[in-house]
C-alpha positions as CSV (number, residue, x, y, z in Angstrom):
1,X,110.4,136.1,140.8
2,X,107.9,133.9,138.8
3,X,105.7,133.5,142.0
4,X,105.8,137.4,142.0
5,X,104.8,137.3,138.7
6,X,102.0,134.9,139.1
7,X,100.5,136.9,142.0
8,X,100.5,139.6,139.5
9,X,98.9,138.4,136.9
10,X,96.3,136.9,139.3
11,X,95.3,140.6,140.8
12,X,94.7,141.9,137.5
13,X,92.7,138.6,136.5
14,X,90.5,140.0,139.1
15,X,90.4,143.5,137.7
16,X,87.1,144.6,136.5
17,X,84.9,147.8,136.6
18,X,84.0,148.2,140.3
19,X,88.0,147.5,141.0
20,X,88.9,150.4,138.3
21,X,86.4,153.0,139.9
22,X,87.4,152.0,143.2
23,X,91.1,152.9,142.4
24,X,89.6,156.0,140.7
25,X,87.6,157.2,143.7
26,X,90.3,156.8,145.9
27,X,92.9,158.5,143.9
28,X,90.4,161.4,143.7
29,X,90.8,161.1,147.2
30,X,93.9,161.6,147.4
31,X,94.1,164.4,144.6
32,X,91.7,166.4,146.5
33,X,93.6,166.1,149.9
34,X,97.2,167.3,148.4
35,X,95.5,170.3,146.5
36,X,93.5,171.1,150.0
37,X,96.4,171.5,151.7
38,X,98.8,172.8,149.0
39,X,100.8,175.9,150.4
40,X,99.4,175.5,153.6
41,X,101.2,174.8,157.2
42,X,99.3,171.2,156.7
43,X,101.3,170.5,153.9
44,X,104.4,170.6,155.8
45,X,102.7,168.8,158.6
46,X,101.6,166.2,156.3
47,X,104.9,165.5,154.4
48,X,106.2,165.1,158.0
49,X,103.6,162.6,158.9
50,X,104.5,160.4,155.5
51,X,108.0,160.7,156.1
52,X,108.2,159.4,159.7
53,X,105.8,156.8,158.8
54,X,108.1,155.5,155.9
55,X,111.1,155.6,157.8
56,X,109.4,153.9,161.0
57,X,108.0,151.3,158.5
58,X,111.5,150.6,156.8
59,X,113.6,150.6,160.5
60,X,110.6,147.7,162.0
61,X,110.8,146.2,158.7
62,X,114.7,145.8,159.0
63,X,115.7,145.6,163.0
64,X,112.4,143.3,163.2
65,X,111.2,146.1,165.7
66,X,108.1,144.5,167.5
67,X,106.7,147.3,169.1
68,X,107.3,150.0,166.7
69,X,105.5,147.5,164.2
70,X,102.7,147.0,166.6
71,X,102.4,150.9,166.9
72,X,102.2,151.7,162.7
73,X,99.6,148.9,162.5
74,X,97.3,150.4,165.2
75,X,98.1,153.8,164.0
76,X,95.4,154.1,161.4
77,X,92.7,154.3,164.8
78,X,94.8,157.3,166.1
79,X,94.7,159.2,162.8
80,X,91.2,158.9,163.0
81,X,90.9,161.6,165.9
82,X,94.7,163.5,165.5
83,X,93.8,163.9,161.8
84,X,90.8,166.2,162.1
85,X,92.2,168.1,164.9
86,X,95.8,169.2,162.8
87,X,93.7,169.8,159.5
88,X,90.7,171.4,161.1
89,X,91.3,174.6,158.6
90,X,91.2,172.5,155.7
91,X,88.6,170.2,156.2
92,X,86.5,173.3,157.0
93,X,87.2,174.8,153.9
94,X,86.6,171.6,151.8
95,X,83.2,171.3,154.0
96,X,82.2,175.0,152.8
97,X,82.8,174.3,149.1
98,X,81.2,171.6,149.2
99,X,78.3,173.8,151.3
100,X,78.5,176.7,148.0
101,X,77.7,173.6,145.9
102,X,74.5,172.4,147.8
103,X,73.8,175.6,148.1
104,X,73.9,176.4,144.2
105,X,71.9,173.3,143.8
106,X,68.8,174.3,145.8
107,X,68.7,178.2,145.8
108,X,70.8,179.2,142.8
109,X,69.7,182.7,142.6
110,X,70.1,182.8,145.9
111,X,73.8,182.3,146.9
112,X,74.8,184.5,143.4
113,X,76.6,187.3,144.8
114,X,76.5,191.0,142.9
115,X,79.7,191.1,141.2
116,X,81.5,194.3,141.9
117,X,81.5,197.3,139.3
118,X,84.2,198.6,137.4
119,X,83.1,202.1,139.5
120,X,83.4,199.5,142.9
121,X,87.3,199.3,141.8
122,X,88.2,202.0,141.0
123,X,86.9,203.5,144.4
124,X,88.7,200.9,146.4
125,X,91.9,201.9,144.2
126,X,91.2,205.6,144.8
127,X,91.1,205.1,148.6
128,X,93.8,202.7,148.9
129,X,96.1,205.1,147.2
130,X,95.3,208.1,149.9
131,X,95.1,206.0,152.5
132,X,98.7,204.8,151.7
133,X,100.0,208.3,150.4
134,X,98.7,209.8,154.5
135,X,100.0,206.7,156.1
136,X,96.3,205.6,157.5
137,X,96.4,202.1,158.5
138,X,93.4,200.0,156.6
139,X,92.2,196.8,156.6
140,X,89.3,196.1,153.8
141,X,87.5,193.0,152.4
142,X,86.1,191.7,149.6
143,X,83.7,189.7,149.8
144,X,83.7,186.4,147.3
145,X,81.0,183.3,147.0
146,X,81.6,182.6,150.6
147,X,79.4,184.4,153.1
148,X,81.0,187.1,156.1
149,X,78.0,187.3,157.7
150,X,79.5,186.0,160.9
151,X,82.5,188.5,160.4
152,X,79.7,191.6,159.4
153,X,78.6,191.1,163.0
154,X,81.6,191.3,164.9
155,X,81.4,195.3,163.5
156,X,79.0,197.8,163.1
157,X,76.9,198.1,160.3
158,X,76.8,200.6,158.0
159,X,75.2,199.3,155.0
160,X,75.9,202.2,153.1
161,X,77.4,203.0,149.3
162,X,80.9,202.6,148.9
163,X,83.1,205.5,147.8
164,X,86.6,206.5,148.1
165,X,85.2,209.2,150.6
166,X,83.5,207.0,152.4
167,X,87.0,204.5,153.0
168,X,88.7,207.4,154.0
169,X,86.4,208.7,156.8
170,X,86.0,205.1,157.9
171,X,89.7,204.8,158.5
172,X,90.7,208.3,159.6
173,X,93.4,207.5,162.0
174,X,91.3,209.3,165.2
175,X,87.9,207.3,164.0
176,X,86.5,205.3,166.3
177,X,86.4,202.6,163.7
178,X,89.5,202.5,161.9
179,X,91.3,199.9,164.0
180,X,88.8,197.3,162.3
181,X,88.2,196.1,158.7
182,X,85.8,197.1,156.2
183,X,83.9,194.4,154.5
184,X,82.5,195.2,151.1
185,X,79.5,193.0,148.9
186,X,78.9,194.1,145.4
187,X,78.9,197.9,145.6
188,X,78.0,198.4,149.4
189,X,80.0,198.5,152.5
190,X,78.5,196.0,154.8
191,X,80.3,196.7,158.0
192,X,83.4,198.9,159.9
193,X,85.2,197.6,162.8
194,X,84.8,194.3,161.9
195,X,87.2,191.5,163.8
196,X,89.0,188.9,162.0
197,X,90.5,185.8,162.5
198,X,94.3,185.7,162.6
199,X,96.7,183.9,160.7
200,X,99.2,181.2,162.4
201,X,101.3,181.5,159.1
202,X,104.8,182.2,159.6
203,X,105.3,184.7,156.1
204,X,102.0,186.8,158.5
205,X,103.3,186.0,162.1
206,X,106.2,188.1,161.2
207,X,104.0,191.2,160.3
208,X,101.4,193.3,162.2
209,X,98.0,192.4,163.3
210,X,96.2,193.8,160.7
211,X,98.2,191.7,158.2
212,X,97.4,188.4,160.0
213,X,94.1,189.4,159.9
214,X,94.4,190.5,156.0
215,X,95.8,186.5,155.3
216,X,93.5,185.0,158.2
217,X,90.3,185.6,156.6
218,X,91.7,184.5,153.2
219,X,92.4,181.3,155.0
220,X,89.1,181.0,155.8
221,X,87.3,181.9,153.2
222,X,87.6,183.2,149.1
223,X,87.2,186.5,150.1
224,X,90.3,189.1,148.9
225,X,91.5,191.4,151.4
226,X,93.4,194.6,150.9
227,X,96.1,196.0,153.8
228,X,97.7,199.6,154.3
229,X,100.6,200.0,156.4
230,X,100.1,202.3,159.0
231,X,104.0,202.7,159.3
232,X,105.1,202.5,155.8
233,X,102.1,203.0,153.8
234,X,102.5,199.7,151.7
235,X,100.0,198.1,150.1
236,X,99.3,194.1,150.2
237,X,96.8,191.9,149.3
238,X,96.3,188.2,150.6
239,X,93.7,185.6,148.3
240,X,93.5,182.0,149.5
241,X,96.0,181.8,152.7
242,X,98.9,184.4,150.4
243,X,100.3,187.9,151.1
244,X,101.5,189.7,148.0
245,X,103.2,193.2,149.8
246,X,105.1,196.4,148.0
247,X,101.4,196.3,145.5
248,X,101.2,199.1,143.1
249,X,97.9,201.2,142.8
250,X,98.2,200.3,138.8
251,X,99.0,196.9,139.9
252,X,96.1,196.5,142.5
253,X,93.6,197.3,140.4
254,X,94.7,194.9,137.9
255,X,94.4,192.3,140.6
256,X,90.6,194.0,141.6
257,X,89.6,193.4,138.2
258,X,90.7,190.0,138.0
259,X,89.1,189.4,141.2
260,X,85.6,190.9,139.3
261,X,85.8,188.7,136.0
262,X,86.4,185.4,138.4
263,X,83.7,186.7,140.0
264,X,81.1,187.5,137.2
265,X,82.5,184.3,136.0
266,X,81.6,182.3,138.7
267,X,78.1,183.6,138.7
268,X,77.5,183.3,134.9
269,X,79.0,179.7,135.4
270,X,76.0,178.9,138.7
271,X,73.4,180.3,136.4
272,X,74.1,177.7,133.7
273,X,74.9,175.0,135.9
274,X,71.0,176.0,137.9
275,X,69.5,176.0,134.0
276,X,70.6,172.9,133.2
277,X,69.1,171.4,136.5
């Protein structure tokens, strides 16, 4: 005990400024990782990671295991490559964050995004709420900071100002584009038929395409998306990797308008941040 003590006192003897924003640094670290991956499929993956390497750790530590200690001490060189694979999803997103912030840094004006209207709502409300009362499927996106240019492609173009009208032509169930989604900046819609990536989550596997989709490009991006039931007529809406289904048209456009003061929010805060610059 007192030679634990005195190796104790000795580290912190040692202790100085670099050691106390070395700690800090790392524990940002690891702040950063758990709220990445927070209600994500790599959360689970990584408390199953930290569990089997505790219990490996205790087992060699007890039994005097040779080989299973030799294995966690060279384990660090395999988690260099398997890491990146399992968490690709994550470290993307972290990597396009960290992209917006560049971005704001050297173009500021330019990676502002036109917030949507009150009028933008309520026609996405008013559309939704046909589309659901005739049964039309629907898939439709709002766009956030991050970019869907890549997505925009994948459809057709259309570039054209959005109205309930509009929506509803779009994703008449005989159109030739209503099987795709609808992505939506500020007050125009960008592109119909648009492909999107689908989600591996098991609360979306268990629904239709179009809701994977709906939760797939919210995994990828801080987009909002918006999803009619072609065979009940529900309404759901998936932010950030969730699905919230059974959505109210008084309830959805409580969530658009949210969605719009995070967003003028978010540009009024870029603007300030650019000024002081």
């Amino acid at each position: 005990m007192h030679d634990l003590i005195s190796q104790i006192l000795t580290s912190f003897s040692h202790f100085d400024l670099s050691s106390a924003l070395d700690i800090a640094i790392v524990a940002l670290l690891f702040y950063g990782v758990l709220m990445l991956v927070r209600g994500t499929r790599a959360d689970q993956v990584l408390r199953g990671v930290i569990l089997l390497f505790i219990f490996f750790a205790i087992a060699a530590s007890v039994f005097h295991l040779t080989m299973v200690d030799w294995l966690l001490h060279n384990s660090p060189l395999v988690l260099l490559v398997a890491l990146p694979i399992i968490f690709q999803p994550e470290l993307r997103r972290a990597l396009e964050q960290v992209g917006r912030t560049s971005a704001i840094v050297s173009h500021p004006l330019a990676t502002l995004q036109t917030p949507l209207q009150s009028s933008v709502g309520d026609e996405v409300v008013d559309a939704v709420e046909r589309l659901s009362e005739r049964h039309y499927g629907a898939l439709i996106v709002v766009e956030g900071t991050t970019g869907l240019e890549d997505f925009v492609r994948s459809g057709v173009r259309v570039d054209g100002d959005l109205s309930s009208d509009l929506l509803m032509s779009i994703f008449f169930t005989h159109a030739p584009l209503h099987d795709g989604a609808v992505i939506i900046r500020g007050d125009r819609v960008l592109a119909a038929g648009c492909v999107l990536p689908l989600s591996d989550n098991p609360a979306a596997a268990s629904r239709g395409t179009r809701h994977r989709a709906a939760v797939g490009i919210t995994e990828q991006t801080d987009a909002v998306s918006i999803a009619v039931s072609e065979e009940t007529g529900t309404i759901s809406v998936a932010r950030a990797g969730h699905l919230l289904s059974g959505i109210s048209p008084d309830r959805l456009r409580r969530y658009i308008e949210a969605f719009q003061s995070k967003q003028a929010m978010q540009s009024q805060e870029q603007l300030l941040a650019a000024a002081g610059r």
